[in-house]
N, C-alpha and C positions, 0 to 999 in steps of 0.2 A: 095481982099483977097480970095474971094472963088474963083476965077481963078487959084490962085496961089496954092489952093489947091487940086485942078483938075489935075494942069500941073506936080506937085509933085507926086499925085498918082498915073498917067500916067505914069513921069517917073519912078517909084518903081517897077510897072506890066512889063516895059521895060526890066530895068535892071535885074527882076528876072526871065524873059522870055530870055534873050539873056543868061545869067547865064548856066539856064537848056539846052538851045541849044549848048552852048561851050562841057558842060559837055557830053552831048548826043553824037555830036563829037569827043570828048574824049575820048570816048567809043572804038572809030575803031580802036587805035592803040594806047600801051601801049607809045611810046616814044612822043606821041602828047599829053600825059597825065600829062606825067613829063615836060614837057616842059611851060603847061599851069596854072599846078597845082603845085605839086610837088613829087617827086621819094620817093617810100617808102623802107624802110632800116632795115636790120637786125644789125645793130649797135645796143649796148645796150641790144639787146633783150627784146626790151619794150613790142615787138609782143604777146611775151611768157610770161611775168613776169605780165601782164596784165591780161591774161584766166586764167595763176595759180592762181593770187589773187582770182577770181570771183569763180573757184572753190574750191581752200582751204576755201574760208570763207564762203560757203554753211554748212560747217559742223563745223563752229568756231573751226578752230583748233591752234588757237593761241593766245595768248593774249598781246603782244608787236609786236608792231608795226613799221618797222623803214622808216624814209620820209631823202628824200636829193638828192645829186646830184651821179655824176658818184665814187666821191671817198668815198660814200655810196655803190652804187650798185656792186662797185668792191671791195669793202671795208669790208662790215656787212656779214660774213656768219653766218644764223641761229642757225646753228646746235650746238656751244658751248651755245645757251641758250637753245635752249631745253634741253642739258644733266645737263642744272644746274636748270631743271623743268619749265621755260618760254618760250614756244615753241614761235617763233617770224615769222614776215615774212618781205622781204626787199620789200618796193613797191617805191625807191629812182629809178632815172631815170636820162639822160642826162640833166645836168642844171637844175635840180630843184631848184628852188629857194623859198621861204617861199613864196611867192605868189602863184606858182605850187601846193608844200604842202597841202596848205588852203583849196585848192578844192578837193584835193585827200585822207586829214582829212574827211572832211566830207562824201565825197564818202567810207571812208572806216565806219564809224559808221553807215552808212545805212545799210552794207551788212555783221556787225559782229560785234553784242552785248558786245561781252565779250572781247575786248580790254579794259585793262587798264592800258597800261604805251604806249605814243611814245617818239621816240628818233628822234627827228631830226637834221641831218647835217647840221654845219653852216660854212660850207667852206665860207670864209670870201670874196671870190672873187666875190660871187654873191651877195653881200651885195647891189649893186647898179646895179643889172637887171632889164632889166623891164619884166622877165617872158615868153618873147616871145618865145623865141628859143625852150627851154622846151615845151611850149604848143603845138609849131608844130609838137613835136616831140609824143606828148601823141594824137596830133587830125590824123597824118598820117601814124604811126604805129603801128594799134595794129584793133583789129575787132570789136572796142565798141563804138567808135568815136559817136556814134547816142545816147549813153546815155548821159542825160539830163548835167551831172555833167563837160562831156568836152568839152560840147556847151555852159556851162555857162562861163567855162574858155576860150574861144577864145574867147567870146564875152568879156567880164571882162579885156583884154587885151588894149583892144580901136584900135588895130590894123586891117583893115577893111579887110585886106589878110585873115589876122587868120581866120574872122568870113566867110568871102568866103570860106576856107579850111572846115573849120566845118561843112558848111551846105554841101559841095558836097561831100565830106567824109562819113559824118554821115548817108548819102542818100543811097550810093555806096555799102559802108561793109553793111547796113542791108540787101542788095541783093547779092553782089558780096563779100566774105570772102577773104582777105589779103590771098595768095598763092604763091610759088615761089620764095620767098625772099632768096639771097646768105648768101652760111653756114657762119659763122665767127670763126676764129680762136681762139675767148674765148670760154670757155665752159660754158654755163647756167646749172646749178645747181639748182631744185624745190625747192621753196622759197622762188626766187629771185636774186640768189646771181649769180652774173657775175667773174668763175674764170677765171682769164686772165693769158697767157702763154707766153706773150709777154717779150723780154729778158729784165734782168739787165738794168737799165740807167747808160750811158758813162758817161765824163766828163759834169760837171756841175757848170756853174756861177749862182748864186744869186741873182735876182735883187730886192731890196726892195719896196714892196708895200704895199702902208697905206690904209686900209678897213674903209669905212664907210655907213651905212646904211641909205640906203634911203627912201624916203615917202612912198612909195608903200611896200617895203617890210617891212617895220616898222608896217604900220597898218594890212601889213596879221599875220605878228606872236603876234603880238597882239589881232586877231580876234582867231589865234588860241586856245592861252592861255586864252582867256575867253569862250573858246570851251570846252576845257576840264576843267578847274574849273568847270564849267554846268554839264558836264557829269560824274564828279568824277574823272577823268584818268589824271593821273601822265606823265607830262612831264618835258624829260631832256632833255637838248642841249648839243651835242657834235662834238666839234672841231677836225675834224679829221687828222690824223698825215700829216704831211708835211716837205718832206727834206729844202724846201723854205717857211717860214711862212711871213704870214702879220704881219704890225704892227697895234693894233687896241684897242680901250679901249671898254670897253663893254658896247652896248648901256642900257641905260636906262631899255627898253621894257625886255631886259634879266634878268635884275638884280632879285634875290628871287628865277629865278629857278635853278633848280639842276644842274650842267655844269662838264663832264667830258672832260679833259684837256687830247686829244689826243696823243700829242707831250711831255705827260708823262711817254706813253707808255718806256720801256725799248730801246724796239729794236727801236724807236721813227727815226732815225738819221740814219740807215744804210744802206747805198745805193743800195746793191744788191737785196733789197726788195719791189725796185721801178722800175717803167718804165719809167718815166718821175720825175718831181720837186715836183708832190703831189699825185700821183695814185701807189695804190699799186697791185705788182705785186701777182697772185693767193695764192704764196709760204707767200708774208708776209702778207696776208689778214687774213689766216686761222690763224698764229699766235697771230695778232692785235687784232682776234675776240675772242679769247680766253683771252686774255687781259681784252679787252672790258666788256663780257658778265659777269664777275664777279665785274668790277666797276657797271654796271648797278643793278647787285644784291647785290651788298650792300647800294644803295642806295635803293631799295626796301625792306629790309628787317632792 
């Protein structure tokens, strides 16, 4: 038995010495980088929507908070809550999934007391994620990767890539800042919010898909909601519009909280105000959000 744990700790010294040497490696040219690791990306603008957060919430300039995926980040613009007195911020990202959220919850209650409402997106598609793809996307784009909170998340993933990403990431931007990254054709908006200029969706088929939530995400939005009961802050869940909805009954873990029913919206169905079957295009975002940000205040008030 003590052999065997000599040969284990050998090899850990191994593996975390060949690790730093690849990386080191890695170092001599960016495409041996992306090759070994992975290519970082101005998709999203997670880059941007990340430093905004870190410095909008130096000076608590908000007090709602919204978490989710892409039909959040292209979805939620600020700006009709602040004019209705809730100044908000979108910190929602590629694929966030309530797994994502959970860490990015708690990350935001360290860095901004005065949150007390989040809204988070329950695009029903990611009911059954295991979280990953999001993580990668929050461990290799953006320049914080070394904060403790998205090393807990690729670790928390079980996927041993992720935790590989995280530690040579986290390593990398504390020395070397994210630079270079190509323009994209959406426009980021200080906030958070990703307008997107992308045309009208053409013809469109339907295909029915039944949501159901799984272990993993089941117990993060439940870590959630016993997050904020502890900490006083009001959470709602909102289903965000969709020309193609799921079919889905509503788990358990959501029932008692407050749910604004996207696909309520008016304009909820009309096609020019999409780019695809669930992402809205810049034009119908700004009007959803105006929508939005007054079912939110009525349920707060």
């Amino acid at each position: 038995m003590r052999q065997f744990g000599i040969d284990f700790a050998l090899f850990v010294l191994f593996a975390i010495g060949g690790l730093i040497c690849v990386g080191l490696t890695a170092q001599l040219h960016p495409k041996l980088e992306n090759r070994v690791f992975a290519k970082p990306s101005s998709y999203g603008h997670t880059y941007l929507r990340i430093s905004d957060f870190i410095e909008t919430s130096a000076t608590n300039d908000f007090d709602i908070l919204h978490l989710g995926s892409s039909t959040c980040y292209r979805g939620i613009d600020p700006a009709p809550f602040a004019t209705l007195g809730h100044p908000s911020f979108n910190l929602c990202s590629s694929s966030q999934s309530f797994f994502n959220s959970r860490y990015l919850l708690e990350w935001s209650q360290q860095l901004n007391s005065q949150i007390r409402t989040i809204t988070v997106d329950v695009y029903p598609a990611l009911w059954s994620s295991s979280g990953t793809e999001s993580c990668r996307d929050l461990t290799v784009n953006h320049n914080h990767t070394g904060q403790s909170i998205f090393q807990k998340m690729a670790w928390a993933t079980g996927d041993p890539f992720n935790a590989v990403l995280a530690a040579y990431f986290g390593v990398k931007r504390t020395f070397i800042p994210l630079t270079g990254l190509p323009e994209q054709q959406d426009e980021y908006n200080k906030g958070g919010f990703t307008f997107s200029k992308r045309n009208p969706i053409g013809a469109l088929t339907c295909d029915t898909l039944t949501a159901h939530l799984c272990a993993t995400q089941e117990r993060a939005l439940c870590s959630m909601k016993k997050s904020c009961e502890a900490q006083g802050i009001q959470l709602i869940l909102i289903n965000p519009p969709q020309l193609c909805e799921a079919r889905f009954e509503k788990p358990p873990v959501m029932q008692g909280i407050p749910w604004v029913e996207g696909n309520n919206w008016p304009l909820a169905k009309v096609d020019s105000l999409y780019y695809d079957d669930h992402h809205l295009r810049g034009v119908g975002a700004k009007l959803y959000s105006e929508w939005l940000a007054h079912q939110v205040n009525l349920l707060l008030n």
